[in-house]
C-alpha positions in Angstrom: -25.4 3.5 -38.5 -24.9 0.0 -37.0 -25.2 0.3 -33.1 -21.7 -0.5 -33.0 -20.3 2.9 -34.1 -21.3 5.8 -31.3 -22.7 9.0 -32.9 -19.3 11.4 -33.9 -22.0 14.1 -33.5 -23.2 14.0 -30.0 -20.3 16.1 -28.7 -21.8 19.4 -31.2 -22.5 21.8 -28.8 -26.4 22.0 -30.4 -26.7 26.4 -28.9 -23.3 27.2 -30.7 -24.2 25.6 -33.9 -28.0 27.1 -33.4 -26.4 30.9 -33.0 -24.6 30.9 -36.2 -27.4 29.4 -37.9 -29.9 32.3 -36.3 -27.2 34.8 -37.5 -27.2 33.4 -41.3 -31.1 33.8 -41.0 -31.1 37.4 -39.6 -28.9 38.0 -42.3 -30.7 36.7 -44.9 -34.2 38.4 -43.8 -33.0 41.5 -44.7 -34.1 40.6 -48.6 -37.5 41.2 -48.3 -37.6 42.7 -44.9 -40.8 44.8 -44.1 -41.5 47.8 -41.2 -43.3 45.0 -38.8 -40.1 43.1 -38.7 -41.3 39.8 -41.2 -40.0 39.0 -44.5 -42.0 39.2 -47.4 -39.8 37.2 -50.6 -41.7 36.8 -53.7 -41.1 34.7 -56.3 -38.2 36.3 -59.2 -38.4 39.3 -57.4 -35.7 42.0 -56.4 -35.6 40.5 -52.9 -35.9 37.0 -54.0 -33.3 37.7 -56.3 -30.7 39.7 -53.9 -31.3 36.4 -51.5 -30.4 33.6 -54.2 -27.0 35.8 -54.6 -26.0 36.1 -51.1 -26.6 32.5 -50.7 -24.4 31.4 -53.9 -22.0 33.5 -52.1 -22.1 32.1 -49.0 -22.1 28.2 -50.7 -18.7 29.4 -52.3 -17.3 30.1 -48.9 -18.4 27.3 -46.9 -16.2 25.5 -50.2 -19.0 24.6 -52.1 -19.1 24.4 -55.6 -22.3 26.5 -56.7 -24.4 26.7 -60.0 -28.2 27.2 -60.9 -30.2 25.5 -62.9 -32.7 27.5 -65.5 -35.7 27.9 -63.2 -33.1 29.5 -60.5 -32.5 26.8 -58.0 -29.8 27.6 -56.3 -26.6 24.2 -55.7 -24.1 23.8 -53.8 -22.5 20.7 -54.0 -19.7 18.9 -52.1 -18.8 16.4 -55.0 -18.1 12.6 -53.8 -15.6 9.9 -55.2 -18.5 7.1 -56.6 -20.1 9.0 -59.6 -22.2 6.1 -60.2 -24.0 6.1 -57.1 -26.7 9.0 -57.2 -26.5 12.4 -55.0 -28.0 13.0 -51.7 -29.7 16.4 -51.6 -31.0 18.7 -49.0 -32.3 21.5 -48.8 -35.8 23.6 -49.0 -37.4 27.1 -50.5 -36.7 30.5 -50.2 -39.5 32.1 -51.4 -41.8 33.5 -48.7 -45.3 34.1 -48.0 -46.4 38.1 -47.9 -45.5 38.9 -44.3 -43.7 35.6 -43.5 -40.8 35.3 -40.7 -37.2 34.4 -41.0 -37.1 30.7 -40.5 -39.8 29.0 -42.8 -37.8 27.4 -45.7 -34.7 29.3 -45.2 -34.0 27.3 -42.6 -33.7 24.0 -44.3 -31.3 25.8 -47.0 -28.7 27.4 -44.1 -29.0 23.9 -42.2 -27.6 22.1 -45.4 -25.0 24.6 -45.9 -23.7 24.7 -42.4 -24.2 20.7 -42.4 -22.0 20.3 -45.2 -19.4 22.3 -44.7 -18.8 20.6 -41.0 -19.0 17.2 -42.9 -16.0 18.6 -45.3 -13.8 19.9 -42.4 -14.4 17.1 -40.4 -14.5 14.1 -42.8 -13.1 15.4 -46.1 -14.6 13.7 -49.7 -17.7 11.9 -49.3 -18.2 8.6 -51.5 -21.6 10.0 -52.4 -21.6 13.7 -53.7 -24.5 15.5 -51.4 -25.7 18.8 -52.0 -27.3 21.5 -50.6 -30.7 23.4 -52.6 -32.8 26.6 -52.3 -35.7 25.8 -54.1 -36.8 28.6 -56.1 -40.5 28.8 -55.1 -42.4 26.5 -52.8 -45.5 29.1 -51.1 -47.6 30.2 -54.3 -47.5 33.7 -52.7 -47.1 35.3 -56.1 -48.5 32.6 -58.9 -51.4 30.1 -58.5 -48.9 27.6 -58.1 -46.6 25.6 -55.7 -43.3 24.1 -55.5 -42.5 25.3 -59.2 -38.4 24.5 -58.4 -39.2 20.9 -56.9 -41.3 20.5 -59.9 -39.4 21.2 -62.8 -36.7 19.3 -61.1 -39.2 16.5 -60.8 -40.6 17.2 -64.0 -43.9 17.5 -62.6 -44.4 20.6 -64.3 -43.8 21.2 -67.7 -41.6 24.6 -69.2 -44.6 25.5 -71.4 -47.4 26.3 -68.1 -45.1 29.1 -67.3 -46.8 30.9 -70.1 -50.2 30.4 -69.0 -49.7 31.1 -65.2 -50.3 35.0 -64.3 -49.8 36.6 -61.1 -52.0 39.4 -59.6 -50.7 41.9 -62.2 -51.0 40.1 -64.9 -47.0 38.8 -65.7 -46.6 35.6 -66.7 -44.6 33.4 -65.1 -42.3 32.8 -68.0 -42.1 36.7 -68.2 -41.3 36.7 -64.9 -38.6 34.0 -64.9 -37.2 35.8 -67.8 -36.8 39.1 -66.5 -34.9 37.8 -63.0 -32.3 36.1 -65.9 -33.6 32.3 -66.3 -35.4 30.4 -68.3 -31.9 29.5 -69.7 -32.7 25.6 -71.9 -29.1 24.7 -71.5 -29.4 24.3 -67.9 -32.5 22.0 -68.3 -33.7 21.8 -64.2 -34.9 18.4 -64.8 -32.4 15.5 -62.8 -32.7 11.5 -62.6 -29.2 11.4 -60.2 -30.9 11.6 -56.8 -30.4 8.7 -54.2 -32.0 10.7 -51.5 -33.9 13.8 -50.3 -33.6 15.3 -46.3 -36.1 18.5 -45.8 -35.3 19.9 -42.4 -37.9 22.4 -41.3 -40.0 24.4 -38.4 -42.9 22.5 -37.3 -45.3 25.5 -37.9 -47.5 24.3 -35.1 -47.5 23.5 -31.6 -47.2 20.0 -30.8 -43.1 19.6 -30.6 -43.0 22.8 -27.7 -46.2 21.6 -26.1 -45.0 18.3 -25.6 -41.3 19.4 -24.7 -39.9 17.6 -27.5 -37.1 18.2 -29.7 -36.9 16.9 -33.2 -40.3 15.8 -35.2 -40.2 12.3 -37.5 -42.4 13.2 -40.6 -44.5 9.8 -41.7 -46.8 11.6 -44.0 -47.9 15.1 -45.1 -51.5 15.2 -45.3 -53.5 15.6 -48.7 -54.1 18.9 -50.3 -56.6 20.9 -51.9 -56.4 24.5 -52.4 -59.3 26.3 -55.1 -59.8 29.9 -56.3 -63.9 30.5 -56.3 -65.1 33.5 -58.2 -68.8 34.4 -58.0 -70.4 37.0 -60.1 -73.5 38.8 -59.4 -74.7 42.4 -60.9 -73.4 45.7 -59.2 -75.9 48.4 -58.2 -76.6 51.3 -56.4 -76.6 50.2 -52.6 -79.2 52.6 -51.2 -82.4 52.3 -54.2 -81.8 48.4 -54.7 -84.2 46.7 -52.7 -82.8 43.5 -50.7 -85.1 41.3 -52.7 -84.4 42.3 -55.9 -80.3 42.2 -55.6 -77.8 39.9 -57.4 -74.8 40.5 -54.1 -72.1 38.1 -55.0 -70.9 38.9 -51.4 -74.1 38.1 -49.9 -73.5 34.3 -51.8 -70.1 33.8 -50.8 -70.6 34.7 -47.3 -73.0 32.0 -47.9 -70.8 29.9 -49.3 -68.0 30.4 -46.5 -70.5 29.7 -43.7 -71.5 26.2 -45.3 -67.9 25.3 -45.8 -66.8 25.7 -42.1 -69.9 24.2 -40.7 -69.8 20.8 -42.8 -65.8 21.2 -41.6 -66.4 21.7 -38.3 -69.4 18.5 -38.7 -66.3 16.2 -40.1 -64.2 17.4 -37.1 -60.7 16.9 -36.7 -58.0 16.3 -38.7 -60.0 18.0 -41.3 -59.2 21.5 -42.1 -60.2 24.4 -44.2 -59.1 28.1 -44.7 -60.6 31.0 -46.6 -57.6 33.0 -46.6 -58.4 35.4 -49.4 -60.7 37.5 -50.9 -61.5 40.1 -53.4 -64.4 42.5 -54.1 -65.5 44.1 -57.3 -65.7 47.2 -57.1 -65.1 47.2 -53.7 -66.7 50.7 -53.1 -68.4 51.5 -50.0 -71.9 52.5 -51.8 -72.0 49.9 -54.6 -73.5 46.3 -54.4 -70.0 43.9 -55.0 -70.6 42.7 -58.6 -68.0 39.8 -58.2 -66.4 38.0 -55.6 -63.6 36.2 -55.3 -61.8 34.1 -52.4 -59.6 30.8 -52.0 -60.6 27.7 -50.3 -57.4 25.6 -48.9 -58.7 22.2 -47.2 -56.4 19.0 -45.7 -56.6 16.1 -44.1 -54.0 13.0 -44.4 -57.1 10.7 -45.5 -57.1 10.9 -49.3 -60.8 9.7 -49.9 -62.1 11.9 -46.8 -60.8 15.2 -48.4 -62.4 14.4 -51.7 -65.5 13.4 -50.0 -65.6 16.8 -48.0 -64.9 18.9 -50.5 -67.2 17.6 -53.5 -70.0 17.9 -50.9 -68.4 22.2 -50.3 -68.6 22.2 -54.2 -72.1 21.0 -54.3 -73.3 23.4 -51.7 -71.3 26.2 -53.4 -73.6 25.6 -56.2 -76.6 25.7 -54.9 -75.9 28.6 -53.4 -75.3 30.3 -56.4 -78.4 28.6 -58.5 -81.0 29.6 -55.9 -79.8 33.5 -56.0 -79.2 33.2 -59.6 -75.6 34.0 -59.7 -72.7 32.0 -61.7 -70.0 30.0 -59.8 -66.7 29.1 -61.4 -64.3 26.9 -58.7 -60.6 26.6 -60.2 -59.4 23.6 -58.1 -55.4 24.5 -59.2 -53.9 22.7 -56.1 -55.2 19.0 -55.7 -51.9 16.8 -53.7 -52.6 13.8 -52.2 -51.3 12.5 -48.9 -47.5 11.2 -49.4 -45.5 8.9 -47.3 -42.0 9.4 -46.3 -39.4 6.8 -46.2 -39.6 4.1 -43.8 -35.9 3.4 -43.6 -35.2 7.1 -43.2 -37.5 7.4 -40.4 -35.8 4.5 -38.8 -32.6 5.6 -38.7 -33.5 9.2 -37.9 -35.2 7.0 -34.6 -31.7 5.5 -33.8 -29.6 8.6 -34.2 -32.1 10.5 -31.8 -32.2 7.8 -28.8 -28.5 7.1 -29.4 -27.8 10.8 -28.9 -30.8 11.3 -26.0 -32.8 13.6 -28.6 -36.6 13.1 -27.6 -38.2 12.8 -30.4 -42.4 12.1 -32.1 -43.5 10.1 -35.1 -46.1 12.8 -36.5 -48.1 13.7 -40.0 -47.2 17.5 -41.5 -50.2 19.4 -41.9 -48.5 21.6 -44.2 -47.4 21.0 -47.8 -43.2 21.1 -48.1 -41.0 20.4 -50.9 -40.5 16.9 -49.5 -44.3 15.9 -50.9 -42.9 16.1 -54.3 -39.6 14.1 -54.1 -40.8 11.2 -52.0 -43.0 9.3 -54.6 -39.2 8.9 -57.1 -36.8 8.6 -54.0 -36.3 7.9 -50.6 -37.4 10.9 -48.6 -36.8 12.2 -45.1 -38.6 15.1 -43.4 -37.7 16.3 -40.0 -39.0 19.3 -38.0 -37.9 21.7 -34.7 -40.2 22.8 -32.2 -41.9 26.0 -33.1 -42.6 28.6 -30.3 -46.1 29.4 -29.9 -46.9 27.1 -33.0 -46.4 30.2 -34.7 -45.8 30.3 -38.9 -45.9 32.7 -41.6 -45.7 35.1 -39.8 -43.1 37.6 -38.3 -43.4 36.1 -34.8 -42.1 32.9 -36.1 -39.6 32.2 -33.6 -37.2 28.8 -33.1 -34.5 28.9 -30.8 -30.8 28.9 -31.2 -30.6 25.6 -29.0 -33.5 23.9 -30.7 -32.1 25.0 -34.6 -28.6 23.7 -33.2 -30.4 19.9 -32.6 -31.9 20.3 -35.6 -28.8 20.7 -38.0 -27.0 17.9 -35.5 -29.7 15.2 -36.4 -29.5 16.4 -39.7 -25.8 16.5 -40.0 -25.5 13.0 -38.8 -27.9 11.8 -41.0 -26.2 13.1 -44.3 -23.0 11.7 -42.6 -25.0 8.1 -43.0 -25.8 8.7 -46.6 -23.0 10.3 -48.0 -20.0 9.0 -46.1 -20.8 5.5 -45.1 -22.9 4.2 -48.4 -26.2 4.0 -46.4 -29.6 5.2 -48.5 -33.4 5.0 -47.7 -33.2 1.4 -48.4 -30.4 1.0 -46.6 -27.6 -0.7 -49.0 
C-alpha cells in the first residue's frame, strides 16, 4: 500500500478480534483434547477427522465456498473477478504433536477464516480469489514425515511414498489416508495457481514477549535435519553377564547422545540438537536392552554448518558402535535446508506495522512451518505473535486474546494488499 492510502485496519479493535479468535480455538481443542488440558491431533485420525469437519463448517458460515482435495486439505475460498491472475492462500496445519496446545497451526487456519470473512463484509469481491487452508499434516507426530498436505500440493512428495511410510503400528500411510475417506485421484492435490502464500503463526519461543514486541517478520527458517538411529546389541540376563563381556545397545547410545550434545554445545549457538525419542528392546527391568532406538533433530540457519555438524555426530556415532561391536543404522528422513522468505512481503509487512504503530523484529524461525515448502515456487510471507513463556507444544501454550487480535489485523491488511488492490510479492 502506497503511503498515500492510511491503513482501513488500524481502527480493529485488535482484543475483540483476539477473543473470538481464542473462542474458535477452545472450540476446536476439543478434537483431540486430553485429561491435562493439551490437544493431541494425529494425522487421519478420529480427532483429526472430527476437526477438518467442524472447520468446513465453520468456512461455509463465514460464506466461504469449501472443498478438499484428495490428501484432506481443507479450502475455503472467497473467489475473485480476474481468474487469470493466480490465488492468494493462507493458512497452516491442523495436525498436532502428542500433547500439543491449542494455538500451534490452528491458529493460522482460524486467522484466515476470520480475515476473510471481514475482507468480504467489508470490501465485497476481491480481484484476486484468496483462500483460506488447513493443511492436512505438518508435525510428523504419527509418520516419519512432515508437511505431507504442503507437499503433495507442491508436489514434493509423490502419491506412491504413502505406501512405503508406516506409523508406530505398522499402517501405512496410504491405508491410513484411505480409511479417514481420501486418497480420492479426481481431486489430484497438486496446484500451479498460487500467486502468494501468508503463514501466520505463534512464535514458539521467547524473543517477541521478552522484548515487548508484537508481530515477528520471518526472513528465513533455519535448515533442518531430523534422523531415526537404531543400534542393536545382544540381550542378556542383567545379573550373570559380566560388564566386560556385554553387547548394551543402551550403554552405546547413551554414548552416542553424550557426543552429540557436547560437539553441539562446542559449535555453540545458533546450533541446536534434540534427542526427543527413544525406544528400548525389551525394555524389561532385568534384561540387557538388545536394541535401541532414538531420533536426532538438529538446526541451524547455516546450510554448510548443519551438514558439517552432523556428518562429524554420524562419524562419532560410528565409532561408537565399531569399538563395542554393535551395528548402527542412521535413517536421515528429514534433511530441509534453510529457506528465505520474500523480500517484498517482508517489506510491506514493515510498512503496514509502523503505519499502524505495531512494533515489530526482523528474525529467523527456528522451527520448520508450512511456509519452508511454498517459498522456493512463490512469494512467501511468514509472520509470528508473541508467545507467553516461549512456550510450544505443549498444553501451556498460551497467546493472548490482544496479541492474536494484532496478529489477524496485520494479516488482514496484508491479504487486503494482495487480493483487493493487485499487489503480489513482487509487487505488480
Amino acid at each position: 500500500m502506497s503511503e498515500s492510502h492510511a491503513s482501513p485496519f488500524v481502527s480493529f479493535k485488535a482484543e475483540w478480534i483476539g477473543l473470538e479468535a481464542e473462542r474458535r480455538l477452545v472450540r476446536l481443542s476439543q478434537y483431540g483434547a486430553d485429561d491435562r488440558g493439551g490437544v493431541t491431533r494425529l494425522l487421519y485420525s478420529a480427532s483429526w477427522i472430527d476437526a477438518q469437519q467442524a472447520l468446513a463448517a465453520q468456512m461455509a458460515e463465514d460464506g466461504l465456498e469449501v472443498r478438499l482435495d484428495s490428501v484432506g486439505n481443507l479450502y475455503g475460498r472467497l473467489q475473485g473477478e480476474a481468474e487469470n491472475e493466480g490465488v492468494i492462500v493462507t493458512g497452516s496445519h491442523l495436525d498436532t504433536v502428542v500433547g500439543g496446545g491449542k494455538y500451534d497451526g490452528a491458529f493460522g487456519i482460524v486467522a484466515g477464516m476470520m480475515a476473510l470473512r471481514s475482507l468480504k463484509e467489508r470490501y465485497g469481491r476481491p480481484r484476486r480469489s484468496i483462500e483460506v487452508v488447513s493443511l492436512c499434516e505438518e508435525e510428523g507426530s504419527r509418520f516419519p514425515l512432515t508437511c505431507w498436505g504442503s507437499g503433495r500440493i507442491l508436489g514434493s512428495y509423490s502419491s506412491a511414498i504413502a505406501a512405503t511410510i508406516e506409523d508406530g503400528d505398522g499402517i501405512t500411510l496410504q491405508a491410513a489416508m484411505q480409511e479417514a475417506g481420501f486418497a480420492n485421484e479426481e481431486k489430484e492435490p497438486i496446484r500451479s495457481d498460487i500467486a502468494a502464500f501468508v503463514e501466520l503463526h505463534i512464535e514458539q519461543g521467547g524473543r517477541l514477549e521478552d522484548e515487548g514486541l508484537s508481530i515477528g517478520i520471518v526472513d528465513r527458517i533455519v535448515a533442518q535435519k531430523r534422523a531415526t538411529v537404531t543400534v542393536r546389541g545382544r540381550s542378556n540376563h542383567a545379573g550373570t553377564t559380566p560388564m566386560h563381556l556385554r553387547k548394551d545397545a543402551l550403554a552405546a547410545a547413551v554414548e552416542m547422545i553424550e557426543k552429540l550434545y557436547r560437539k553441539v554445545n562446542e559449535e555453540g549457538g545458533p546450533l541446536v540438537a534434540t534427542v526427543g525419542f527413544m525406544k528400548l528392546v525389551p525394555n524389561t527391568p532385568n534384561v540387557i536392552p538388545e536394541q535401541v532406538t532414538f531420533t536426532v533433530d538438529m538446526r541451524h540457519p547455516d546450510d554448510f554448518v548443519l551438514d558439517n555438524c552432523f556428518a562429524a555426530c554420524k562419524a562419532e556415532f560410528n565409532a561408537s558402535a565399531s569399538r563395542l561391536g554393535l551395528s548402527l543404522n542412521m535413517d536421515l528422513w528429514m534433511d530441509s535446508k534453510s529457506v528465505a522468505m520474500n523480500a517484498s512481503l517482508q517489506g510491506l509487512l514493515r510498512e503496514q506495522c509502523d503505519r499502524s504503530g505495531v512494533r515489530w523484529r526482523t528474525m529467523a524461525s527456528g522451527a520448520g512451518h508450512d511456509a519452508q515448502l511454498f517459498a522456493p515456487f512463490y512469494p512467501t510471507a511468514l509472520l509470528f505473535v508473541p508467545s507467553r513463556g516461549g512456550i510450544s507444544h505443549s498444553e501451556h501454550e498460551y497467546t493472548s486474546p490482544e496479541e492474536l487480535g494484532t496478529g489477524i489485523e496485520r494479516l488482514t491488511e496484508l491479504l487486503y494488499e494482495l487480493g483487493y488492490r493487485n499487489r503480489e510479492g513482487n509487487a505488480s
